[in-house]
C-alpha positions as CSV (number, residue, x, y, z in Angstrom):
1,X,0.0,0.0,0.0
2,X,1.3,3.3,-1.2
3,X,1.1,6.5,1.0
4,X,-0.8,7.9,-1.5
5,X,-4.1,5.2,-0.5
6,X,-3.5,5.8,3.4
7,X,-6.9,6.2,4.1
8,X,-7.0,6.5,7.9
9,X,-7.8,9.2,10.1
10,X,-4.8,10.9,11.1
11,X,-3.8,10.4,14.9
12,X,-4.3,13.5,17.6
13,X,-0.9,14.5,17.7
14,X,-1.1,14.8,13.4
15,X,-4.6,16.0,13.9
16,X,-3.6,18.8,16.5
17,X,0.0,19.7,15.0
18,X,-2.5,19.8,11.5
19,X,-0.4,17.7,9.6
20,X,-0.6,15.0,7.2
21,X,-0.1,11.6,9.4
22,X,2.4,9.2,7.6
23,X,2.1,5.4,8.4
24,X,5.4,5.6,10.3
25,X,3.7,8.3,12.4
26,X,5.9,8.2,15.9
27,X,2.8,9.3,17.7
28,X,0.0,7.5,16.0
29,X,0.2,4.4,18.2
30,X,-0.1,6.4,21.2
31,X,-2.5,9.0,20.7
32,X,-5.5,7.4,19.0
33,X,-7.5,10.2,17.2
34,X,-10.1,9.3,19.3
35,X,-8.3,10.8,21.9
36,X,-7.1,14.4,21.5
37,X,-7.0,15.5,24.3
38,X,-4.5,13.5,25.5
39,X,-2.5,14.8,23.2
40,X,-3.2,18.3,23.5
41,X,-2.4,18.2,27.1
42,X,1.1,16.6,26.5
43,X,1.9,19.0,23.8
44,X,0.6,22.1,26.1
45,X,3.5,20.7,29.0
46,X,6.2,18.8,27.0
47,X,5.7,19.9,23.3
48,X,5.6,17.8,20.3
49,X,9.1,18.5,19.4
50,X,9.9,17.1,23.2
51,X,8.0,14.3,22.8
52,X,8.9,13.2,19.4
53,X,12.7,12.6,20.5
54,X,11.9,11.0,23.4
55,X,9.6,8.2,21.5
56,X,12.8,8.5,19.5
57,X,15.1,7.5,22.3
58,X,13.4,4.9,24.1
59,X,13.1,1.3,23.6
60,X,9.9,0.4,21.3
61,X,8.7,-1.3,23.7
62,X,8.7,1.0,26.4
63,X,7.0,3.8,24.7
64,X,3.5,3.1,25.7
65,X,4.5,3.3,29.3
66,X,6.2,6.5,28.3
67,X,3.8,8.2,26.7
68,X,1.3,7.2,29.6
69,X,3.2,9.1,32.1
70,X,3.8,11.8,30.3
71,X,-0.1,12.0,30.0
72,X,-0.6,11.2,33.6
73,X,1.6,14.3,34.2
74,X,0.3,16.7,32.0
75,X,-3.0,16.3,33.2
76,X,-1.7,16.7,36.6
77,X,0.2,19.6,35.8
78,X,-2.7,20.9,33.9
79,X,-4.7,20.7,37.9
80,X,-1.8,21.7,40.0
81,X,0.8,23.4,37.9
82,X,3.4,24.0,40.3
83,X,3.6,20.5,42.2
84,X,1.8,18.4,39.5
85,X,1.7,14.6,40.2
86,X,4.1,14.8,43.2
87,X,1.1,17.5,44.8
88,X,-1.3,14.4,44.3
89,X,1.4,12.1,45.5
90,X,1.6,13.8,48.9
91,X,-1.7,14.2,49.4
92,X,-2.2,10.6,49.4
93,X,0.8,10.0,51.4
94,X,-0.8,12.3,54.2
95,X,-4.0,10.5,53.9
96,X,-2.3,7.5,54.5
97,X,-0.4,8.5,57.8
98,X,-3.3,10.2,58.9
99,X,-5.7,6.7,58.2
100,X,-2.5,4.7,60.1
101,X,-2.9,6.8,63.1
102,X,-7.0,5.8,63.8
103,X,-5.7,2.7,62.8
104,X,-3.4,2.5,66.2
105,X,-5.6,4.4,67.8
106,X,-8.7,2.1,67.1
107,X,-6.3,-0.8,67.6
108,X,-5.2,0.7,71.1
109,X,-9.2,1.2,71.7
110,X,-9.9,-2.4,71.2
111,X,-6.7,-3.9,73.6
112,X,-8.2,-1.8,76.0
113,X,-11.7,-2.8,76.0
114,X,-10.4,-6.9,75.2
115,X,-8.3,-6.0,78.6
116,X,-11.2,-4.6,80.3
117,X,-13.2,-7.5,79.4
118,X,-10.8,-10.3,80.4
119,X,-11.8,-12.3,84.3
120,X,-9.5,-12.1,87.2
121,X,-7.2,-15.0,87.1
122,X,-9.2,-18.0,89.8
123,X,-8.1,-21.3,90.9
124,X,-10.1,-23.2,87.9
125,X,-8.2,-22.4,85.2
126,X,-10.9,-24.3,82.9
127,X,-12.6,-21.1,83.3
128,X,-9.7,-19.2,82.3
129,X,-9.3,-21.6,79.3
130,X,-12.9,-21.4,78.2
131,X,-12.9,-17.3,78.3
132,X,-8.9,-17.3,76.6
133,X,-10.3,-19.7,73.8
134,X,-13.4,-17.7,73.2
135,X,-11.2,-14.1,73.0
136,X,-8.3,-16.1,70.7
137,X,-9.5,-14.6,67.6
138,X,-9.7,-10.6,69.0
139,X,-6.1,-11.5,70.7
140,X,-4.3,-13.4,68.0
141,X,-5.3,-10.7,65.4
142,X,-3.9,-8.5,67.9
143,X,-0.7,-10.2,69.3
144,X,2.0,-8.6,67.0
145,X,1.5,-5.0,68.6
146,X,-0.2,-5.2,71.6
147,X,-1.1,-8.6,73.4
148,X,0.5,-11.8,73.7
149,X,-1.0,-15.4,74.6
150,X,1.3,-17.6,76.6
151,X,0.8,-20.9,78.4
152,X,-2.9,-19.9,78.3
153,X,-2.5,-16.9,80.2
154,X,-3.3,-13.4,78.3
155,X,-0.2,-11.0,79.2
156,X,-1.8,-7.4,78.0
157,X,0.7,-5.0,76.8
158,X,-0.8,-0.8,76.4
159,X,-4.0,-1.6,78.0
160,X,-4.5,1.4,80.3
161,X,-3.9,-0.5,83.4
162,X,-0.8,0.4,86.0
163,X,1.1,-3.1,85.6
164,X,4.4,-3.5,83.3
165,X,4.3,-5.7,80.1
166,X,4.6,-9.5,80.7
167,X,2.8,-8.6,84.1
168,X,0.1,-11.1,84.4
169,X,-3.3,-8.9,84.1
170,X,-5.6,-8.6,87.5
């Protein structure tokens, strides 16, 4: 097939840049002409020219993952010019620190109620036993920060009570 017979629609970048698209079109590939404004926003950041060499210089088959983060930035940049993706990027990070802390707080919350909830220690430890077995799954989903079974006996960690760790709890 001769250039002459190309018949389809030229991509968004040739669209855009209003220019005849060739079949060894760089962009074409990446920016479908069903999608200009992909393109447009990558132009308005980077610029074709910009663009062009870097599809140029990378591997064949890592220009699709280029030319996705370049879109994923230029639209960021297009929301937040100064900070762009890395604005969004912290905002998530403080979300996430901020979501960790109830975690440890609602974590702390529930060692202290399973602590408030546990029997004095008696003489029949088959009562003991029964109560331990029945708590296992609030303590053992707990144990790595704040509890720890042994021999049967529930030694509570941050509970809220005045006793050391590894104290047996009263």
């Amino acid at each position: 097939m001769s250039s002459s017979t190309y018949s389809n629609s030229p991509c968004a970048a040739c669209k855009f840049l209003r220019r005849k698209c060739l079949p060894n079109c760089v962009f074409a590939p990446y920016f479908p002409s069903e999608e200009p404004q992909k393109f447009a926003n990558v132009h308005k950041i980077f610029g074709a020219s910009n663009v062009s060499k870097l599809l140029n210089e990378v591997q064949p088959h890592q220009r699709e993952d280029a030319v996705n983060s370049l879109a994923y930035e230029a639209e960021a940049r297009m929301k937040d010019p100064v900070y762009g993706c890395v604005g969004a990027i912290s905002i998530l990070q403080r979300q996430v620190i901020k979501l960790q802390r109830e975690l440890d707080a609602t974590n702390a919350n529930l060692i202290r109620y399973a602590c408030s909830e546990l029997p004095a220690p008696s003489s029949s430890s088959s009562q003991y036993a029964r109560r331990s077995s029945s708590t296992s799954h609030v303590g053992s989903s707990l144990t790595s920060s704040y509890g720890h079974y042994y021999s049967g006996l529930y030694f509570c960690g941050p509970c809220g009570d005045d006793h050391d760790k590894g104290e047996e709890h009263k």
